[in-house]
C-alpha positions in Angstrom: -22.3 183.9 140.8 -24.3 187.0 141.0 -25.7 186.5 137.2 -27.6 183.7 138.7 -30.6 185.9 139.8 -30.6 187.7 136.8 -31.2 184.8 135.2 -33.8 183.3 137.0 -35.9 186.3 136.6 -35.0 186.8 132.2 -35.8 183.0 131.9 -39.1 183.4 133.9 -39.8 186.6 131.8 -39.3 185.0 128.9 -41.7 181.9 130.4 -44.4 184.7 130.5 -43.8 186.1 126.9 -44.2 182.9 125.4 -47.5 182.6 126.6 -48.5 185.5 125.4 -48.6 188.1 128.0 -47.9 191.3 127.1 -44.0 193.7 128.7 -45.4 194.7 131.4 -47.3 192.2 132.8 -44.6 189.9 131.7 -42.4 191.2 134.1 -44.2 191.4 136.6 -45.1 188.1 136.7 -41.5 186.8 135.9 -40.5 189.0 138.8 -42.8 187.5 141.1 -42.5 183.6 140.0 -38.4 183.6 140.5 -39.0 185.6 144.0 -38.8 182.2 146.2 -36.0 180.8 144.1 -33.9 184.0 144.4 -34.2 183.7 148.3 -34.3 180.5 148.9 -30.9 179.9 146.9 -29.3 183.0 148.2 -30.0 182.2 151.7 -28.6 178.9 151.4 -25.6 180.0 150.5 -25.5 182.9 153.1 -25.8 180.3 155.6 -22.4 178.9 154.4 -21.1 182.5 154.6 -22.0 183.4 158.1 -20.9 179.7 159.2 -17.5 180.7 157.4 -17.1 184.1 158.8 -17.6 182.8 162.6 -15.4 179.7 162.6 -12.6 181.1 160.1 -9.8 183.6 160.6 -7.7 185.6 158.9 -8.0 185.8 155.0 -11.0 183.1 155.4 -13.0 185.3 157.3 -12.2 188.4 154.9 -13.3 186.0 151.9 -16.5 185.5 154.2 -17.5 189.0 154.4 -16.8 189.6 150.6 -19.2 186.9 150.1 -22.2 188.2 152.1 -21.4 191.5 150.8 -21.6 190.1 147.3 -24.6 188.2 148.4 -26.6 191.4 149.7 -25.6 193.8 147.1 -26.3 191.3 144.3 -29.9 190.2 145.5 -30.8 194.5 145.6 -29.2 195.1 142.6 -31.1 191.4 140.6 -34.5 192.3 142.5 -34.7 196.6 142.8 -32.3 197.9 140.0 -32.9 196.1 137.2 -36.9 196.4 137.7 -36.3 200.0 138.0 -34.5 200.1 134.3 -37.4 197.8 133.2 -39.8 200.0 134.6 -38.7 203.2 132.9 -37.9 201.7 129.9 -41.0 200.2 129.8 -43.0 204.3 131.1 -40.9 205.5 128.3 -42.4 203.4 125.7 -39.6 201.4 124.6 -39.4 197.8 123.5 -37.9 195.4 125.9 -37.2 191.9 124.2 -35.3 188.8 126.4 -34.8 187.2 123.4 -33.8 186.8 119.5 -35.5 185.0 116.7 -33.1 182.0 117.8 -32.7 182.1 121.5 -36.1 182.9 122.7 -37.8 179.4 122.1 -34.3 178.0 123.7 -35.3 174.6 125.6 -39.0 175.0 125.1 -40.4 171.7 124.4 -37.4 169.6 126.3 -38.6 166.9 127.4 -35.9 164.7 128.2 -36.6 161.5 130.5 -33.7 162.4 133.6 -35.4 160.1 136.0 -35.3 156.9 133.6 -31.5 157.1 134.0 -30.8 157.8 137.4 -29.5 154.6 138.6 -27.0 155.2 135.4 -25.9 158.2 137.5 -26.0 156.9 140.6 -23.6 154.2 139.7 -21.2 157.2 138.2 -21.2 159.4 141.0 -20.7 156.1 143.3 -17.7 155.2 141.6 -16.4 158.8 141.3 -16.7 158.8 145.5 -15.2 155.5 145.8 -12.4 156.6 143.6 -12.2 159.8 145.8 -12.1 157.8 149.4 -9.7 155.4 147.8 -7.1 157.9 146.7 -7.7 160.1 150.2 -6.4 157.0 152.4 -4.2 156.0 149.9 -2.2 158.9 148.2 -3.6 161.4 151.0 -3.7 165.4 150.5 -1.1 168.0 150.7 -2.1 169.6 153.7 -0.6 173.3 153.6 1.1 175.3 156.4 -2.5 176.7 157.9 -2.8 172.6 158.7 0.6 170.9 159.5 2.6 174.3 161.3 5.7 175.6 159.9 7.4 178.3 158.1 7.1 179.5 154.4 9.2 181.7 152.2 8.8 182.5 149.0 12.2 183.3 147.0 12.9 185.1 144.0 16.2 184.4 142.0 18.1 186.4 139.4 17.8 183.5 136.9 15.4 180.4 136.4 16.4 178.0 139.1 15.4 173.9 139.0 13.1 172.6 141.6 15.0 169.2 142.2 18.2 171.3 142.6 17.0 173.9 145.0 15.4 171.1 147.2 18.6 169.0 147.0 20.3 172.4 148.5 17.8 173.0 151.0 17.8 169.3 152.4 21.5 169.8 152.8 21.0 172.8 155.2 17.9 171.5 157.2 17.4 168.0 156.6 14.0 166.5 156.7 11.5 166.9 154.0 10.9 170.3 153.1 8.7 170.6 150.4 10.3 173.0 147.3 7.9 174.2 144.8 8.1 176.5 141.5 5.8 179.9 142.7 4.7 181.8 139.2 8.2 182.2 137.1 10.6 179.6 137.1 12.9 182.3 138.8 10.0 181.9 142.1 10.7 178.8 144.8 8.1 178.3 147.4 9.9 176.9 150.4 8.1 174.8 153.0 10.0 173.5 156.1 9.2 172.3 159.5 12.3 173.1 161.2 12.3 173.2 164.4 8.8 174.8 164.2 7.6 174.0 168.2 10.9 176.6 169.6 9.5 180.1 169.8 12.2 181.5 170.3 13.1 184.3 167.6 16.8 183.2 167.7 15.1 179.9 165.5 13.7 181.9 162.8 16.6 183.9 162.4 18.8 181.2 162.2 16.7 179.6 159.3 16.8 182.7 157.8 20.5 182.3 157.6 20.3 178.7 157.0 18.0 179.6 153.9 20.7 182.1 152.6 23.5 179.7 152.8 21.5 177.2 150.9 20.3 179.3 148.3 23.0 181.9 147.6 24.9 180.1 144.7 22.1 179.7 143.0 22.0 183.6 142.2 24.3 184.0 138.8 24.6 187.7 137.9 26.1 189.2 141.3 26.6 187.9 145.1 23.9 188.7 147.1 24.6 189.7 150.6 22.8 187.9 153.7 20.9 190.9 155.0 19.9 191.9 151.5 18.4 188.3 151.3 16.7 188.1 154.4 15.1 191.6 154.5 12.5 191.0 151.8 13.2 194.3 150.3 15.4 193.5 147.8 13.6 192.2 144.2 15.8 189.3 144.9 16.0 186.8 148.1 12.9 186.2 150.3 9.8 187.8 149.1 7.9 187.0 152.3 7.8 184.6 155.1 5.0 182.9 157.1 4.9 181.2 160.5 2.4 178.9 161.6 2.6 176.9 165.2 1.3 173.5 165.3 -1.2 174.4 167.7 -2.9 177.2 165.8 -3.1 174.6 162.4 -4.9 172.0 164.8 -7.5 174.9 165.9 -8.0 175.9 162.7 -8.4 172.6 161.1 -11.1 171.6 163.8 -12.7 174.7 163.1 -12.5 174.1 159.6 -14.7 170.4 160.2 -17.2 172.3 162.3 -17.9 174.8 159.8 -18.2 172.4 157.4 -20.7 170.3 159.3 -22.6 173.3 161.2 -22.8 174.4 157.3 -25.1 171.1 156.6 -26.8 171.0 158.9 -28.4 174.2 159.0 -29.1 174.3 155.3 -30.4 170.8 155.6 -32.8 172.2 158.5 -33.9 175.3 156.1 -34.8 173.4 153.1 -36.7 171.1 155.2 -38.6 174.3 156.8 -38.9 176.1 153.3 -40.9 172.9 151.5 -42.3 171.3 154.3 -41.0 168.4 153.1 -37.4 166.9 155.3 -37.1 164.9 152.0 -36.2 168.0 150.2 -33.6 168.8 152.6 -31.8 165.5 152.8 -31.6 165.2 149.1 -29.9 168.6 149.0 -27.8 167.8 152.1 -26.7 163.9 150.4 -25.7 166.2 147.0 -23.7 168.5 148.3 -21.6 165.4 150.5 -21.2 164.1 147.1 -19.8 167.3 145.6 -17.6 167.9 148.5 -16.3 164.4 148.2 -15.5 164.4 144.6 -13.6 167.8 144.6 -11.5 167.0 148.0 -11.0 163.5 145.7 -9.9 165.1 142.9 -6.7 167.2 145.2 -5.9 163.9 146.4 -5.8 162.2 143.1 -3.7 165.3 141.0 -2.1 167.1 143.7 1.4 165.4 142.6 0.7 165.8 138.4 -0.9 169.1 138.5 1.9 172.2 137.3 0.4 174.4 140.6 0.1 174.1 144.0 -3.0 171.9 145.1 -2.5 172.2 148.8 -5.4 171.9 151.0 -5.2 175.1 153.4 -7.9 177.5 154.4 -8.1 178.9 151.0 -8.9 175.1 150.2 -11.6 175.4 152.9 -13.3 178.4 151.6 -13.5 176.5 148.0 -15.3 174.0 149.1 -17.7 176.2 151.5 -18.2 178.4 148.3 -19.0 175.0 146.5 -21.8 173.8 148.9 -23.3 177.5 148.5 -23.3 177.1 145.2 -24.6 173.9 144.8 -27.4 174.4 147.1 -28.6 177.5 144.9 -28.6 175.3 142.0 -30.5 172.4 143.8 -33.0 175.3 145.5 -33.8 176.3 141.8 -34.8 172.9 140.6 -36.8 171.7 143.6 -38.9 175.4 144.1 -40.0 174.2 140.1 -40.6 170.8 141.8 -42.7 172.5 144.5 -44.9 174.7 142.0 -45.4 171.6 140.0 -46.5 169.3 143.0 -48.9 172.7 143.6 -50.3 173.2 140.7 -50.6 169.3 139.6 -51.4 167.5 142.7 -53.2 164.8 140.7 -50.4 164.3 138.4 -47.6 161.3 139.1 -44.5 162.3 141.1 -42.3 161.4 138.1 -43.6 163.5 135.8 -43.5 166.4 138.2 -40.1 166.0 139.1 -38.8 165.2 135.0 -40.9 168.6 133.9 -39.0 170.7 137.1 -35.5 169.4 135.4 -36.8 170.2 131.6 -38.4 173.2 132.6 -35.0 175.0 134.4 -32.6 173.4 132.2 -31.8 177.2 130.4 -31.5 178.4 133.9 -28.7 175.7 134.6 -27.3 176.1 131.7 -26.7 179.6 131.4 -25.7 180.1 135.1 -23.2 177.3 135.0 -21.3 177.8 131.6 -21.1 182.1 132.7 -20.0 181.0 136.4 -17.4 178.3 134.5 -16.2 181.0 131.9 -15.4 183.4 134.8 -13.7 181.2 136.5 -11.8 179.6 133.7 -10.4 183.4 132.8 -9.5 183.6 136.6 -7.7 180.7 136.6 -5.9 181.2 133.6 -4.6 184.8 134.2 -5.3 185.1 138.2 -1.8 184.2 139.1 -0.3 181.4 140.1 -1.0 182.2 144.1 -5.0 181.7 143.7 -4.6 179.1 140.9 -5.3 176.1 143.5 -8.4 177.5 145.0 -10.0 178.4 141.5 -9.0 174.9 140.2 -11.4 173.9 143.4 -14.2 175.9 143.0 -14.2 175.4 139.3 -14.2 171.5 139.7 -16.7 171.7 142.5 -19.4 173.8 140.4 -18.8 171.4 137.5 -19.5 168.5 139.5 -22.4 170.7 141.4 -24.4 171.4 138.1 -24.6 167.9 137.2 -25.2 166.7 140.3 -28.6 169.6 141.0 -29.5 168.1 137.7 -29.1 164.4 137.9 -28.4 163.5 141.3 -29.9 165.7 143.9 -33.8 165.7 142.0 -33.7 162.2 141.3 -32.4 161.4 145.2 -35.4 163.4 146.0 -37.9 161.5 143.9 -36.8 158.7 145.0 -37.2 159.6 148.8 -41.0 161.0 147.5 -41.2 157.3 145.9 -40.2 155.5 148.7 -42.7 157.3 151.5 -45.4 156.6 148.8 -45.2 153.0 148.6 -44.8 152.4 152.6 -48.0 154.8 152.3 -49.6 152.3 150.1 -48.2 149.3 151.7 -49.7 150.7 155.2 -53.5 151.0 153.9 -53.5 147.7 151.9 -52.6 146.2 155.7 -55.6 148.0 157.4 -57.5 147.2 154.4 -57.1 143.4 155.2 -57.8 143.6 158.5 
């Protein structure tokens, strides 16, 4: 995500060379024209990460601090560094070029008419939330063991084992529903179970320890393996690891996981509105990035049973979909700070076409930020392993959705809102004008 700033500041460059201005003053008036962008989107989404790393806990919090880090380092490196390189390169005489004989005239010209089909979009991203709040009270999620308490072993056999099977065993030994799920290999079960999860005492988790064995040792084929060398996770075979999680922690966590969610909202909702003066601005971003929340939590309810990987919703779940809303903010910030220079520097000129040149004129920017983010992401989730699979799937899905809503839901919502204040405006002085 930290190409982002980069690109803001090459695309404005190149914004600059096409009108004729020569390296150096080129870049330092692409520098300076991407500075509010840069700070305004990266702020956004440090909001997110501060709200994360207060109200989270454990590997949450650590993926909080990651993320400001990665913030922080990333906005010196986009803003200092690579003006230092440009700087000597360009004290040294060299050439610098942001562009080939076919990329630098890239989206020059678009002028696409967004606005015209926004109730088109509208009705698609209505449907795609109605679809999503259908399935949630429906089908449900998967809530994970951070959310409903229990205990969770992972266990590796010495051949490939059959889910159905191993869950047929496991019910025999502790009854209920456990939930029995292939982890990686086909030789790797994830075992769920909520037995007898409110006893503390240590005696219980030794004795599903031993229940677990009994269960599971005939399913090992080249040699016996002993109970002690099952149970003491240092053998490549029998329980890998093991986590406990009381009911009562899950129930914390999962309020604090609503208040960080909402506390995240808020406060960008607040900023935006600050930044551009305008509260419109902020409750278009806020109603975009409800929409993008919705449609990724929609999309685990709807393909957490089909998908081939776990799609539980736990606090790695959470920290998607925080990442998600501080992505999606920094695409929206982008589009509506070209929105702002245009209301600036055309005050005279209809609404409409202020907002439909922002959209044309950043549509590189979206471009190249999204498909780089998406190819990262798609290489991550192909070869990341199957623990993290769930949580790229997430962010994945939710920066999809977030770049074509910043594009074609969150600037239109905004025009609209400008639209709407303009005729009441116009409605209010043809009333005084009659009196």
């Amino acid at each position: 995500m930290a190409v982002d700033a980069n690109v803001l500041i090459f695309e404005r460059i190149r914004e600059e060379v096409r009108a004729g201005k020569g390296a150096r003053l080129a870049v330092d008036e692409g520098y300076r024209n991407a500075y509010s962008a840069i700070i305004d989107g990266n702020v956004t989404t440090l909001i997110t990460a501060i709200v994360l790393y207060i109200l989270g806990s454990g590997p949450v919090q650590g993926f909080a601090t990651t993320l400001i880090i990665g913030i922080m380092s990333s906005l010196f490196t986009a803003i200092f560094i690579s003006r230092l390189v440009f700087e000597r390169s360009m004290t040294k005489g060299r050439e610098l070029k942001f562009g080939n004989s076919k990329t630098i005239n890239a989206f020059v010209g678009l002028n696409v008419d967004f606005l015209s089909k926004r109730k088109v979009f509208y009705t698609i991203s209505c449907s795609l939330i109605v679809i999503s709040i259908i399935s949630f009270f429906t089908q449900g999620l998967q809530p994970g063991i951070d959310f409903t308490g229990g205990r969770n072993y992972i266990v590796r056999f010495d051949q490939e084992v059959k889910t159905n099977e191993v869950r047929d065993a496991v019910v025999a030994e502790f009854g209920g529903s456990p939930e029995v799920k292939t982890f990686g290999k086909d030789n790797q079960i994830r075992i769920t179970t909520n037995y007898k999860i409110n006893e503390a005492d240590p005696s219980v988790d030794r004795e599903c320890e031993k229940k677990l064995y009994n269960a599971l040792k005939g399913f090992y084929a080249k040699e016996s393996i002993s109970e002690s060398d099952f149970c003491q996770q240092v053998d490549p075979r029998g329980i890998q690891s093991s986590q406990k999680v009381q009911p009562t922690i899950a129930r914390e966590l999962l309020g604090k996981t609503i208040w960080a969610v909402l506390i995240s909202l808020v406060l960008i909702f607040i900023y935006i509105a600050l930044r551009f003066r305008n509260w419109k601005f902020g409750l278009g971003g806020v109603l975009a990035l409800v929409h993008d929340s919705l449609i990724t939590i929609g999309l685990f309810s709807l393909f957490y049973k089909i998908m081939p990987f776990s799609m539980e919703v736990d606090q790695q779940f959470i920290a998607a979909i925080l990442t998600v809303i501080g992505y999606s903010i920094n695409n929206v910030v982008v589009i509506y700070d070209r929105v702002r220079e245009n209301l600036a520097l055309y005050p005279k000129r209809e609404h409409y076409l202020n907002f439909n040149a922002a959209i044309n004129s950043t549509m590189g920017r979206s471009i190249n930020t999204g498909g780089t983010t998406l190819l990262v992401l798609l290489a991550i989730f192909l070869f990341g392993g199957e623990v993290i699979r769930g949580f790229i799937f997430a962010i994945f899905a939710g920066i999809a959705i977030g770049t074509y809503s910043g594009i074609l839901v969150a600037t239109p919502l905004a025009f609209d809102l400008f639209n709407m204040a303009t005729k009441k405006g116009s409605k209010e002085k043809k009333v005084e004008l009659m009196k």
